[in-house]
N, C-alpha and C positions, 0 to 999 in steps of 0.2 A: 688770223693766226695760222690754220691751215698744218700746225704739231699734232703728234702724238702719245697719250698719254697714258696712264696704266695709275688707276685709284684705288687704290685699296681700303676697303670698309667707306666705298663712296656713294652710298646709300641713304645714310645718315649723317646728322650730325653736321662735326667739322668736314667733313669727307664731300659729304651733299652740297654745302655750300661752294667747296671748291671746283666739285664737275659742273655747279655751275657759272660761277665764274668762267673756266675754261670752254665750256659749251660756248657760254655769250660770244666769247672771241672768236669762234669759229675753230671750235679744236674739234679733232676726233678721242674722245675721251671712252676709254674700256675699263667697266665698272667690275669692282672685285667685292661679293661678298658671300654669304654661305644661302640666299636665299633669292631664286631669281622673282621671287613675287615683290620683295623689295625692290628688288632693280628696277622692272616693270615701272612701277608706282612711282620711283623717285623720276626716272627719263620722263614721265608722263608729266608731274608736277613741273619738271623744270622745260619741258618743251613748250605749258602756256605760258610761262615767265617769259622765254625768250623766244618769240614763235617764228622772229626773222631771220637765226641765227643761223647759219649753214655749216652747223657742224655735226657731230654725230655723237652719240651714246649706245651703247650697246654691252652687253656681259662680256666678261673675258675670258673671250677665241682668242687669245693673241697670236700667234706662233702660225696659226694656219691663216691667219689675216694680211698680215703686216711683217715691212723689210725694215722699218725704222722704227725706233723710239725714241722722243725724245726726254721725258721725263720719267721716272717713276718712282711714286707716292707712295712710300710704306705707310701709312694711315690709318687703317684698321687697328682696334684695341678691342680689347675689356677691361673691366675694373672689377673690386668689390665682390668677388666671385668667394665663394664659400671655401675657408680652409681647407684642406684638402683635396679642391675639386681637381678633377684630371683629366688632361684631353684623352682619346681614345689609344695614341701609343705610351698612355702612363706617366706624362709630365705634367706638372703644377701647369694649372688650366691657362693663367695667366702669361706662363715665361713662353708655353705652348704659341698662343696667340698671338701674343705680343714682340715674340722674338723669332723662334723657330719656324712659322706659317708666313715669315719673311725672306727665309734665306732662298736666294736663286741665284744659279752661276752662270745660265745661258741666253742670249735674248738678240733681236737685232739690234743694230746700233745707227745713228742718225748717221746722214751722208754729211755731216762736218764730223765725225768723230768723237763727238761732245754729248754724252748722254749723264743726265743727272737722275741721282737719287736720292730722294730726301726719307731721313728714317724721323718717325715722330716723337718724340721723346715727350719732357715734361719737367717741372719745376726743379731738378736733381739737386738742386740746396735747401728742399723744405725736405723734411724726415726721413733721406736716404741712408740705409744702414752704411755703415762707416767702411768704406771700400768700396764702397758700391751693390756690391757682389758680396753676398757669407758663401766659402765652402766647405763643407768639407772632405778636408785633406785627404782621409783615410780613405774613402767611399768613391772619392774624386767627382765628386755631383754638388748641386746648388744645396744648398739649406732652406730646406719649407721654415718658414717663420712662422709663430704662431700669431700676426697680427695681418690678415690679407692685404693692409694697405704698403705695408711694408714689402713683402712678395709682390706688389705690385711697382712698388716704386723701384728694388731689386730688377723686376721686366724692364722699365725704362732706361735706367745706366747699363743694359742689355744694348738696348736701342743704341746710346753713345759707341759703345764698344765695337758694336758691327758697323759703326758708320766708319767709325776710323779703321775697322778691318778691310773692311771692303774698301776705304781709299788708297790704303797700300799696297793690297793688291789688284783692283782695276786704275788706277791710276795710270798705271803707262798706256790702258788702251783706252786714253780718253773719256775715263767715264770719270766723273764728279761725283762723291758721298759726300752726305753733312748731314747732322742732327740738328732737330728743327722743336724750337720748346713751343708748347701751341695755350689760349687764351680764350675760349669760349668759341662758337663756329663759327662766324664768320671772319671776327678777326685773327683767329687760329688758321683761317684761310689764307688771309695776308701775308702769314709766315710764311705757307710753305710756299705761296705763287712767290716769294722773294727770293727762298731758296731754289727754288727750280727755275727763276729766269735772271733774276738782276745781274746787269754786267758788274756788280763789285763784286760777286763770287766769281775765282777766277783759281786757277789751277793751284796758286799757290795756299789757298784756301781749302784746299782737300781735306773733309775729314772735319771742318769749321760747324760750330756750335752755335746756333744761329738761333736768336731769342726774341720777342716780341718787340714792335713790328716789321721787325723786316732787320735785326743788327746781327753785327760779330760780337757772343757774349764769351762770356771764361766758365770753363766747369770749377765746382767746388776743388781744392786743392785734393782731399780725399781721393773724389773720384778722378782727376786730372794725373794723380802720382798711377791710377791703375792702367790709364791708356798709355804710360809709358813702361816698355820694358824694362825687365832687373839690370841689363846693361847699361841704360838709359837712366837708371836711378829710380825708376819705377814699382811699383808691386808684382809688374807682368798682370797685371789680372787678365785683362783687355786678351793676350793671346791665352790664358787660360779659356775663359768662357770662348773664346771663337774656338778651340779644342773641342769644347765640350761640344759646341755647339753642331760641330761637324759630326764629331761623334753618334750625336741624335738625329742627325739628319741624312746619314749616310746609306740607309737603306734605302731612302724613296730616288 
C-alpha cells in the first residue's frame, strides 16, 4: 500500500482494528490518542498480528515527519460521560472530543492532490434531538441536555455537519470529506477503509454519508434540512454550529 495515514483514537476499539487493517497493507499509519502507553501496547499487539508487514505505526509527529497524507480518520470519541462533564476549555466533554479535538485547517496533501477525510459519526436516525443540534438562540451556544446520550448523539450530527463543512471549503483543493456511520470494530473498520479508499467515492460525492458496509446512505430529513442553508431551504444549522465551532477553536 505504501499511504499515509493519521487515526485518531487508533488505539482502541474500532480505531485499533483499522491501524490494523492499514498496517497489514503496508501503510505508515500515525496513531492519535491522549495516552502514549496505549499507543505503545496497541503497535506492539498489532506487530505480532502482522509480523511481515512493512509498514509502520508510530504516535502523532505528523508535521515534522511527513510531506503527504493520504487519509484522515476522525475516529476518536466518547460516550456516556457524566452530565455536565467539561473538557479543560469549558465545553460539554463530549462535543469537546467528539467535534472540536477534530477540527484542523493545515496539513500536507498527497502528490495526486486527493486527500480524504472521513469524520465518524453514528446511527443519526435513532434518538437524535430534532435538528440535530438544540441552540440556544439567545446565549448563541449548544444546549447541555439533560440526557447524556442525547449530548452525545447532538456530538455526532456535529460530525455530519463538519463533514459537509469541511467539503465545501476544501473541496477545491482536493481534499474529500464524508461522514462515516460505524458498527461494532472491526466491521466499523470496513466503513471507514471504504470511505478513505473506494473508487465509488469520487468528487462528486463530497460531503456523502456513508453507512454500513461500505454504501451511500441519506441522513434523516430533520438533520439533512440543517446541512442545508436558509437559502437552500434549509435550517442553516450546519453553518451555524461550524460558527460556533470556529469560535471555540480560534484561540488554539
Amino acid at each position: 500500500m505504501g499511504k499515509v495515514f493519521i487515526v485518531t483514537g487508533g488505539a482502541v476499539g474500532i480505531g485499533f482494528e483499522l491501524v490494523k487493517m492499514l498496517y497489514e497493507k503496508n501503510g505508515t499509519v500515525y496513531i492519535a490518542t491522549r495516552s502514549r502507553e496505549k499507543i505503545s501496547r496497541a503497535i506492539n499487539q498489532i506487530q505480532q498480528v502482522h509480523p511481515t508487514s512493512h509498514g509502520k505505526m508510530m504516535p502523532l509527529k505528523f508535521l515534522a515527519s511527513e510531506t503527504r497524507l493520504d487519509v484522515l480518520f476522525h475516529n476518536a470519541s466518547v460516550t456516556a460521560t457524566s452530565v455536565g462533564s467539561k473538557s479543560a476549555q469549558g465545553h460539554e466533554l463530549q462535543m469537546a472530543t467528539n467535534d472540536l479535538a477534530h477540527i484542523t485547517q493545515h496539513g500536507p496533501k498527497s502528490p495526486t492532490d486527493r486527500v480524504r477525510i472521513v469524520w465518524v459519526s453514528s446511527m443519526v436516525g435513532l434518538g437524535t434531538p430534532q435538528g440535530g443540534i438544540v441552540w440556544d438562540e439567545k446565549a448563541k451556544q449548544l444546549t447541555l441536555l439533560p440526557d447524556t446520550l442525547d449530548n452525545y448523539m447532538q456530538s455526532k450530527v456535529g460530525m455530519v455537519f463538519l463533514a459537509h463543512n469541511f467539503a465545501q471549503r476544501l473541496g477545491k483543493e482536493g481534499v474529500l470529506s464524508m461522514g462515516a456511520v460505524m458498527k461494532g470494530p472491526k466491521n466499523g473498520a470496513y466503513t471507514e477503509i471504504f470511505a478513505g479508499y473506494s473508487p465509488e467515492v469520487k468528487t462528486e460525492n463530497n460531503g456523502a454519508f456513508i453507512i454500513p458496509w461500505g454504501r451511500m446512505g441519506s441522513l434523516p430529513d430533520h438533520v439533512a434540512a440543517g446541512v442545508k442553508s436558509k437559502t437552500k431551504g434549509g435550517t442553516g444549522a450546519s453553518e451555524t454550529f461550524w460558527d460556533w465551532c470556529e469560535g471555540a477553536v480560534k484561540v488554539f
